[in-house]
N, CA, C and O atoms as CSV, one atom per row, in Angstrom:
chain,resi,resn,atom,element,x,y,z
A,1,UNK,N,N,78.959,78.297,90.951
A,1,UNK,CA,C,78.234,79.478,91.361
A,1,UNK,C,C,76.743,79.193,91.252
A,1,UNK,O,O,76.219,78.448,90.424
A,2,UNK,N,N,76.199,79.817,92.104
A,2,UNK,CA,C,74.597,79.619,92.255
A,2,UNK,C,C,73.611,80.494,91.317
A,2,UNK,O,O,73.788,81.660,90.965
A,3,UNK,N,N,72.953,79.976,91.123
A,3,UNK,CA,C,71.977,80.853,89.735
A,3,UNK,C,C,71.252,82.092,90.460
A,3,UNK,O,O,71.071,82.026,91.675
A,4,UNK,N,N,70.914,83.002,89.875
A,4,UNK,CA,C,70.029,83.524,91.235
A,4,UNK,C,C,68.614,83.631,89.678
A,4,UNK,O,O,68.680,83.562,88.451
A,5,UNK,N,N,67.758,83.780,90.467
A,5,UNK,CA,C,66.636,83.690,89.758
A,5,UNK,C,C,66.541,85.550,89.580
A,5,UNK,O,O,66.540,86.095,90.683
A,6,UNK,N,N,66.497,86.125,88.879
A,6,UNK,CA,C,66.207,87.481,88.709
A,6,UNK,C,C,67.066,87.695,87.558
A,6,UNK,O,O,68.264,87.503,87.352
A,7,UNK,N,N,65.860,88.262,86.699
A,7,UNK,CA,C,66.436,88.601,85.325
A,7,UNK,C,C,67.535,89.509,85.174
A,7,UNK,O,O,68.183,90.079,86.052
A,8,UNK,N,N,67.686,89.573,83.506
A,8,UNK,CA,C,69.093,90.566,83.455
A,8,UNK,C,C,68.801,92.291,83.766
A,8,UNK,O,O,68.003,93.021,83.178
A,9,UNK,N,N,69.608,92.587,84.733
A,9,UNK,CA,C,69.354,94.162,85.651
A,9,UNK,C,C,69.104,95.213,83.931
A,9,UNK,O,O,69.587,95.144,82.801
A,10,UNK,N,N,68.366,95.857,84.439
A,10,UNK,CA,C,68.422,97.111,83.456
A,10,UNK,C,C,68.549,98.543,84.195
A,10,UNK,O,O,68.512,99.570,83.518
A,11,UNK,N,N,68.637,98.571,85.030
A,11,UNK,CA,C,69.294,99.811,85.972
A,11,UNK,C,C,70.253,99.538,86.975
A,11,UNK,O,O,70.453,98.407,87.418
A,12,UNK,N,N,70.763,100.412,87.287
A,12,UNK,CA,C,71.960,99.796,88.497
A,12,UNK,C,C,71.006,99.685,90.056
A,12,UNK,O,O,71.753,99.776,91.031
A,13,UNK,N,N,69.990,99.565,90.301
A,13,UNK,CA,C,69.062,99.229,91.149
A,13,UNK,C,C,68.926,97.452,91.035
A,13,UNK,O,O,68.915,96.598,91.923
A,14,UNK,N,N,68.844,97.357,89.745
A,14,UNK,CA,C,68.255,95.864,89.471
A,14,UNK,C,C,69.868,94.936,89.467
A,14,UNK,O,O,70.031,93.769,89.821
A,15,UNK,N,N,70.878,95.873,88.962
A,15,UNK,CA,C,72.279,94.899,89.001
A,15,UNK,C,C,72.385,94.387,90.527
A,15,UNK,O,O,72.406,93.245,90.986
A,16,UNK,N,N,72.464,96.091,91.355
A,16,UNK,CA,C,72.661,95.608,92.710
A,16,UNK,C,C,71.530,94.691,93.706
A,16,UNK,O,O,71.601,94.409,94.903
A,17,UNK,N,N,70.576,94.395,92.776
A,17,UNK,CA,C,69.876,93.679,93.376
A,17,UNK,C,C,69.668,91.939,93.362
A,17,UNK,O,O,69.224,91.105,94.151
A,18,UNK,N,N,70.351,91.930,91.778
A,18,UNK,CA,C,70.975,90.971,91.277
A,18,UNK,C,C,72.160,90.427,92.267
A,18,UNK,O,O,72.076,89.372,92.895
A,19,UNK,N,N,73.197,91.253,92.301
A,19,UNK,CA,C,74.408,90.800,92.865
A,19,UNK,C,C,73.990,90.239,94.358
A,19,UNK,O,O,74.662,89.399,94.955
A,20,UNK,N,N,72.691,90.873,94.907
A,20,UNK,CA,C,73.076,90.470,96.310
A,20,UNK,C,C,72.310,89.174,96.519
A,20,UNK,O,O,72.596,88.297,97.334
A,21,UNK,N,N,71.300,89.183,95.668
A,21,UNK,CA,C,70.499,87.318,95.180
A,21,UNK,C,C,71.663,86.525,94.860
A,21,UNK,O,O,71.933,85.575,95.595
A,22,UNK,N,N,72.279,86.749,94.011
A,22,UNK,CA,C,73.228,85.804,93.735
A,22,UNK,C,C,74.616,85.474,94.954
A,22,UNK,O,O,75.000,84.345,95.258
A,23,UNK,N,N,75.126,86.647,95.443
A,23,UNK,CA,C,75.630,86.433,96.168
A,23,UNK,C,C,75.102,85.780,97.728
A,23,UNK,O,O,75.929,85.286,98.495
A,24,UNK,N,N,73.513,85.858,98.097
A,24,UNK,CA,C,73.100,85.421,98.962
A,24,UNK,C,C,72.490,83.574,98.681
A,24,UNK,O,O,72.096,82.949,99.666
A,25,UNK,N,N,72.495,82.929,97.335
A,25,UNK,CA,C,72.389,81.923,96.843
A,25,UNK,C,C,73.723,81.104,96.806
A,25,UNK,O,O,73.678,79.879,96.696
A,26,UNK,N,N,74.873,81.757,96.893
A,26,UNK,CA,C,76.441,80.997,96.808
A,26,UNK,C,C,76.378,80.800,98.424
A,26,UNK,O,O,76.250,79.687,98.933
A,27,UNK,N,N,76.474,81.907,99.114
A,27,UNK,CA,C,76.748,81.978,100.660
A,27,UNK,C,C,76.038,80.662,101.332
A,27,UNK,O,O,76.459,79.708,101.986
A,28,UNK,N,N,74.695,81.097,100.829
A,28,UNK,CA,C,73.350,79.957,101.778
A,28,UNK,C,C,73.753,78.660,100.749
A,28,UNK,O,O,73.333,77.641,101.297
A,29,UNK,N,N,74.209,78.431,99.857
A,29,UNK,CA,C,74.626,77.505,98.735
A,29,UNK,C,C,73.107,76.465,98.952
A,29,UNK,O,O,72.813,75.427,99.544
A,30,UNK,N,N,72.462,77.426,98.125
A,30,UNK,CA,C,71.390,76.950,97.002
A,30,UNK,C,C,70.219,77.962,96.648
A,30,UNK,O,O,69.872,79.087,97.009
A,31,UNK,N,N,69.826,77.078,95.836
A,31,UNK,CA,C,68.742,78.221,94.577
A,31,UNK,C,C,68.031,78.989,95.524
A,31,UNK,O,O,67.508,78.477,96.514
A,32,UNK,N,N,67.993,80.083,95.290
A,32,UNK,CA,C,66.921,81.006,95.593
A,32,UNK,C,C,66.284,81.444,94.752
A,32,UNK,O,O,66.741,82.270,93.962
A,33,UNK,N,N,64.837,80.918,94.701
A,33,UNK,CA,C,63.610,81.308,93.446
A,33,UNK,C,C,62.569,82.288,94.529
A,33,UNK,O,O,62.488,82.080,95.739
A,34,UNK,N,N,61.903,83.257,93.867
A,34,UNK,CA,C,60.842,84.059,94.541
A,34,UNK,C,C,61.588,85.164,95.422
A,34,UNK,O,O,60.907,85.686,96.304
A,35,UNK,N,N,63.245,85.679,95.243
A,35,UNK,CA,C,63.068,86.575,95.944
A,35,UNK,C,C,62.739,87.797,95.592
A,35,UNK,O,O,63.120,88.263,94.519
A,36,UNK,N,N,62.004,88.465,96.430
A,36,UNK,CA,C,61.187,89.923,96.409
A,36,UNK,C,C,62.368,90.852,97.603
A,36,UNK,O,O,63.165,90.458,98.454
A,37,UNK,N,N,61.902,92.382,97.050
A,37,UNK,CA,C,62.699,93.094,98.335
A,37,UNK,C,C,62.716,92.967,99.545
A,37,UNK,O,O,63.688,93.264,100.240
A,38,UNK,N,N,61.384,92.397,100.071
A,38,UNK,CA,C,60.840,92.242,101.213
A,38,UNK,C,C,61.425,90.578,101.890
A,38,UNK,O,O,61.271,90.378,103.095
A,39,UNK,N,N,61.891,89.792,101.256
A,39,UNK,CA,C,62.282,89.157,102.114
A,39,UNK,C,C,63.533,89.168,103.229
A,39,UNK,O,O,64.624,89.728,103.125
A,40,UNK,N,N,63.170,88.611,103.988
A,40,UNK,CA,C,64.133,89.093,105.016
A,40,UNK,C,C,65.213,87.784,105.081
A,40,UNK,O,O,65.068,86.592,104.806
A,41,UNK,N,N,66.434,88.626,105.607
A,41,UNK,CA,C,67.793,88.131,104.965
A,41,UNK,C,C,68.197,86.872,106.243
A,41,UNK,O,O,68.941,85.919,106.010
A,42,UNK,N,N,67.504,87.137,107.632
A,42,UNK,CA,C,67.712,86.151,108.689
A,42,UNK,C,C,66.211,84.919,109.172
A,42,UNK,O,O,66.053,83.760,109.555
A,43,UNK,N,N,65.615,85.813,108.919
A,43,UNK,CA,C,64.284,84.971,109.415
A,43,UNK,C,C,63.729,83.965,108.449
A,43,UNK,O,O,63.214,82.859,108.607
A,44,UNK,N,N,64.060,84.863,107.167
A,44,UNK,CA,C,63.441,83.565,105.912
A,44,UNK,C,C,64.533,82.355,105.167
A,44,UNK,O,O,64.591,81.172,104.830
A,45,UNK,N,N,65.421,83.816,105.209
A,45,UNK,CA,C,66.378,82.937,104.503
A,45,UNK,C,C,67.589,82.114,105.004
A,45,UNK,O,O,68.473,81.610,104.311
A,46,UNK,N,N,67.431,82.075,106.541
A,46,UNK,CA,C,68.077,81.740,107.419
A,46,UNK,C,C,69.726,82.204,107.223
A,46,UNK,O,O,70.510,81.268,107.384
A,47,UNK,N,N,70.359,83.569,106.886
A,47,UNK,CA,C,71.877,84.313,107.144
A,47,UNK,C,C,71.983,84.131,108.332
A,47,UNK,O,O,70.937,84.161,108.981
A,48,UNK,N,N,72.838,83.964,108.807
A,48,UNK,CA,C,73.869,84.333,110.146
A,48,UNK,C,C,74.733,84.951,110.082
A,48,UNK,O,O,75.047,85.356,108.963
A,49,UNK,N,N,75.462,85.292,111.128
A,49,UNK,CA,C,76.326,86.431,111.696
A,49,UNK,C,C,77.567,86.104,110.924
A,49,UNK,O,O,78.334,86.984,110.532
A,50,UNK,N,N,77.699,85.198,110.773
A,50,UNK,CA,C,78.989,84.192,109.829
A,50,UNK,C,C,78.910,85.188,108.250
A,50,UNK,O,O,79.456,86.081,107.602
A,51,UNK,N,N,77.752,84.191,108.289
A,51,UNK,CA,C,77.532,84.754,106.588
A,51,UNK,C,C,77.765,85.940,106.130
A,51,UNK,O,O,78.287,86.225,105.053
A,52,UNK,N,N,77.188,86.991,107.347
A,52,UNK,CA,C,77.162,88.502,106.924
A,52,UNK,C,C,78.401,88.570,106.286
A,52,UNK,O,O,78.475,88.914,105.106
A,53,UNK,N,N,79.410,88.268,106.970
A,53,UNK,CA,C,80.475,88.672,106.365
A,53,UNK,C,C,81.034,88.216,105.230
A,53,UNK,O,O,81.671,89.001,104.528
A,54,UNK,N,N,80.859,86.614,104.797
A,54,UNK,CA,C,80.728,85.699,103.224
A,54,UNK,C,C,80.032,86.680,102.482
A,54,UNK,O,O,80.398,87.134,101.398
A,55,UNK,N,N,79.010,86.988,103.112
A,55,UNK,CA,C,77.948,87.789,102.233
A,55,UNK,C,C,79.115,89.054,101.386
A,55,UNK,O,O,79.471,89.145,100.211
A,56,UNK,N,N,79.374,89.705,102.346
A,56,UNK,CA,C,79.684,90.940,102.186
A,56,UNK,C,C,81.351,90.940,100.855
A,56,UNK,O,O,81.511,91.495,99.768
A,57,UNK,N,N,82.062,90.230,101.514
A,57,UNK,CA,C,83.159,89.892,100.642
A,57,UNK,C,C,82.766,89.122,98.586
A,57,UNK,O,O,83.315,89.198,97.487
A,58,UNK,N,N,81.540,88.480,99.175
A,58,UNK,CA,C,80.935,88.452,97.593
A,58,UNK,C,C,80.470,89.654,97.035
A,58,UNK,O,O,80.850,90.167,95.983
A,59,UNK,N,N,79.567,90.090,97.868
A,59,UNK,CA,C,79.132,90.994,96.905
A,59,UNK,C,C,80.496,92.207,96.263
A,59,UNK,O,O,80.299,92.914,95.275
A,60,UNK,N,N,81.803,92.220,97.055
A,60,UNK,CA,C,82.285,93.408,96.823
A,60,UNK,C,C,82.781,92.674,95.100
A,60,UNK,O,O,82.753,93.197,93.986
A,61,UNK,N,N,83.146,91.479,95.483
A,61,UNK,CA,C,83.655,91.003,94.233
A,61,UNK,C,C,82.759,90.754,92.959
A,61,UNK,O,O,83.120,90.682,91.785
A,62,UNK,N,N,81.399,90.632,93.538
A,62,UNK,CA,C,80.453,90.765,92.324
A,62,UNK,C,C,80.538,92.203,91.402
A,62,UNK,O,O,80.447,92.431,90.195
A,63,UNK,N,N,80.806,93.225,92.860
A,63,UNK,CA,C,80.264,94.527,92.352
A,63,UNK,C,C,81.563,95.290,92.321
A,63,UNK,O,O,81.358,96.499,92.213
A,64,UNK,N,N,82.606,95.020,92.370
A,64,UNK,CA,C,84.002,95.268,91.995
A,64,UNK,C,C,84.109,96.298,93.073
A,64,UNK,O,O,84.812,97.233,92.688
A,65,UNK,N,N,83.613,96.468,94.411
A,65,UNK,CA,C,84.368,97.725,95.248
A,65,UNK,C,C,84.587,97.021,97.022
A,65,UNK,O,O,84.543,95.837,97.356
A,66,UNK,N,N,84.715,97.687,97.495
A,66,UNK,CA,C,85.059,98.003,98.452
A,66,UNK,C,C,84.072,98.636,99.710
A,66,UNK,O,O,84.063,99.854,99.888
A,67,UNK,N,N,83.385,97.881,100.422
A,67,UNK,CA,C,82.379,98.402,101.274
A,67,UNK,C,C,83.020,99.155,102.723
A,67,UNK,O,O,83.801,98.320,103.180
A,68,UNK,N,N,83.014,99.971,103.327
A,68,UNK,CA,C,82.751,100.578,104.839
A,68,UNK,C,C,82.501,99.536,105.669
A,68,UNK,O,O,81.293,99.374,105.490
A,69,UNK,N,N,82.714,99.030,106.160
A,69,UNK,CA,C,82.273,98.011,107.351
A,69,UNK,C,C,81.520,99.036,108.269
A,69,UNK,O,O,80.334,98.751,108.439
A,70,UNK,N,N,82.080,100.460,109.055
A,70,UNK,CA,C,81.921,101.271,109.928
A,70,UNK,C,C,80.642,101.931,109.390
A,70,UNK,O,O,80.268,102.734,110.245
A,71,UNK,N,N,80.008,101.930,108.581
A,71,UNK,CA,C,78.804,102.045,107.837
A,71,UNK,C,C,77.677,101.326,108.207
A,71,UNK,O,O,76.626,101.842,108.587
A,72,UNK,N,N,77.914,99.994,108.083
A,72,UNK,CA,C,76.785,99.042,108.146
A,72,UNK,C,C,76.364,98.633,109.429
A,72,UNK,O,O,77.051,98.114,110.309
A,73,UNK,N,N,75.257,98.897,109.444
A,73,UNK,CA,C,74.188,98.716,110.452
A,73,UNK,C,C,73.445,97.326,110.512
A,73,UNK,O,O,73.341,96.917,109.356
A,74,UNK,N,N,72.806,96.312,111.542
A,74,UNK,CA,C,72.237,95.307,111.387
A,74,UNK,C,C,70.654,95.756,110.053
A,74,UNK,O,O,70.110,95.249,109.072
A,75,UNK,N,N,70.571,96.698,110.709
A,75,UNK,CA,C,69.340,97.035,109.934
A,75,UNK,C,C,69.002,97.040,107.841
A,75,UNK,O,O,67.948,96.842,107.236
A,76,UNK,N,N,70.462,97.366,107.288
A,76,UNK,CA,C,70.959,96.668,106.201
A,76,UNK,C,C,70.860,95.729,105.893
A,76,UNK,O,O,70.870,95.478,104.687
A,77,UNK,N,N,70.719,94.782,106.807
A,77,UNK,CA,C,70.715,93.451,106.288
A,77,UNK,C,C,69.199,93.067,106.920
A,77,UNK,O,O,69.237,92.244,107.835
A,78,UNK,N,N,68.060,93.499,106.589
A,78,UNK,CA,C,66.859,93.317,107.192
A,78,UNK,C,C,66.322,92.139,106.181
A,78,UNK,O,O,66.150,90.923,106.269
A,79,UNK,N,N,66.176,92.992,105.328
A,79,UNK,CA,C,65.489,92.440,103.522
A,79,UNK,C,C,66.519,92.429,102.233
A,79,UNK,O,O,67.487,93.179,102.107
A,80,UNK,N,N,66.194,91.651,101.525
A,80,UNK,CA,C,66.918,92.241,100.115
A,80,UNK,C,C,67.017,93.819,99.913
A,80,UNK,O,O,68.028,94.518,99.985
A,81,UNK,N,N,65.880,94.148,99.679
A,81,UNK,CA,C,65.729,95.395,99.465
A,81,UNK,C,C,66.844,96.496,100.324
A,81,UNK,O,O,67.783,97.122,99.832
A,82,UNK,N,N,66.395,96.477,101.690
A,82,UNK,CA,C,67.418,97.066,102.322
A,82,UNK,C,C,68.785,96.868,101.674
A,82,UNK,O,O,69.432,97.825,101.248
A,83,UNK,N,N,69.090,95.966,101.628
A,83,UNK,CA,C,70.607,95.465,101.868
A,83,UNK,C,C,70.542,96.065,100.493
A,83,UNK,O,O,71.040,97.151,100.786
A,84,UNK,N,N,70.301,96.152,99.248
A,84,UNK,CA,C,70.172,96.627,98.114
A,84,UNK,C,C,70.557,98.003,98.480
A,84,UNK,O,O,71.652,98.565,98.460
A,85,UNK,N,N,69.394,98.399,98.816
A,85,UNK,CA,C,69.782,100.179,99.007
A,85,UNK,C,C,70.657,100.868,99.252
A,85,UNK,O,O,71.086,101.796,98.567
A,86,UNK,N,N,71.214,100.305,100.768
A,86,UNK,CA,C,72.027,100.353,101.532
A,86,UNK,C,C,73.649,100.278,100.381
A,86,UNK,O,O,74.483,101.178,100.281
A,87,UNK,N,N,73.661,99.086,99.746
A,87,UNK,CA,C,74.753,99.259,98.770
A,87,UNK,C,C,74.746,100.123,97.743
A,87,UNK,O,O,75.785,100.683,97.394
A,88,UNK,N,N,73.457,100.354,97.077
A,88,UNK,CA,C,73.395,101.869,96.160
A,88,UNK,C,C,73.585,102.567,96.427
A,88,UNK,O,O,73.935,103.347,95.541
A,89,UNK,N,N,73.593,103.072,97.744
A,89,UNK,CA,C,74.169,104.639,98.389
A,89,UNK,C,C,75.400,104.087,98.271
A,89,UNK,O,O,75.964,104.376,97.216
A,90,UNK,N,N,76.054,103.321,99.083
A,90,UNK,CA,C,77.509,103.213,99.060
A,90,UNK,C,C,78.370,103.518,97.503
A,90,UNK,O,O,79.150,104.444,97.279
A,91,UNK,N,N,77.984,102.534,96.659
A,91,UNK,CA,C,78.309,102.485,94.890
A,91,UNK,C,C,78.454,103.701,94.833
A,91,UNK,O,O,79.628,104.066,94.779
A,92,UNK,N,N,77.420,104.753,94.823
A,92,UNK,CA,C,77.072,106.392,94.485
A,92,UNK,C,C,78.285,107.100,95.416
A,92,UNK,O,O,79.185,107.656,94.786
A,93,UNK,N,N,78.321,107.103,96.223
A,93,UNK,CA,C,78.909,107.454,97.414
A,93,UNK,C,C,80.416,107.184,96.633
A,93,UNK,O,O,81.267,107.977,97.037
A,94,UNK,N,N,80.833,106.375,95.761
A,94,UNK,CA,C,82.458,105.871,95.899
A,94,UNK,C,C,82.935,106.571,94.414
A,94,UNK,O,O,84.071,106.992,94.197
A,95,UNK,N,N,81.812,106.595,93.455
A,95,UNK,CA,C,81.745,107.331,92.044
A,95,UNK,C,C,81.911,109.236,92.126
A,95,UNK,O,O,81.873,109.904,91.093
């Protein structure tokens, strides 16, 4: 498993932000140091259409649920951040 550089979460903002660094460091399989919300998930970090979906199946298992597919929009997957958010509503949404 890939390290992700981002300390230990202290809100469920920072877990899910955690999970999706780490899960976007296994997928792209290697270190990701310096990510901020703002980076973007295709242009910088080079994801593809492939991945989205690697992507997506990690994170459920990072974050123990079950995502909507019929939910997600390209626009989710813009930045970390987005894609973060986007799963905090969902999390909230399932509690």
């Amino acid at each position: 498993m890939t390290e992700a550089t981002i300390q230990q979460p202290t809100t469920e903002q920072d877990r899910v932000t955690a999970a999706v660094a780490e899960a976007l460091g296994d997928v792209l399989q290697r270190d990701l140091t310096g990510l901020a919300p703002g980076t973007r998930l295709f242009d910088e970090l080079g994801l593809d259409s492939t991945g989205v979906l690697d992507l997506l199946l990690a994170l459920e298992e990072l974050l123990d649920c079950e995502f909507d597919t019929e939910n997600l929009e390209m626009s989710h997957f813009a930045t970390v951040g987005s894609l973060a958010d986007h799963l905090l509503g969902e999390l909230s949404a399932q509690r």
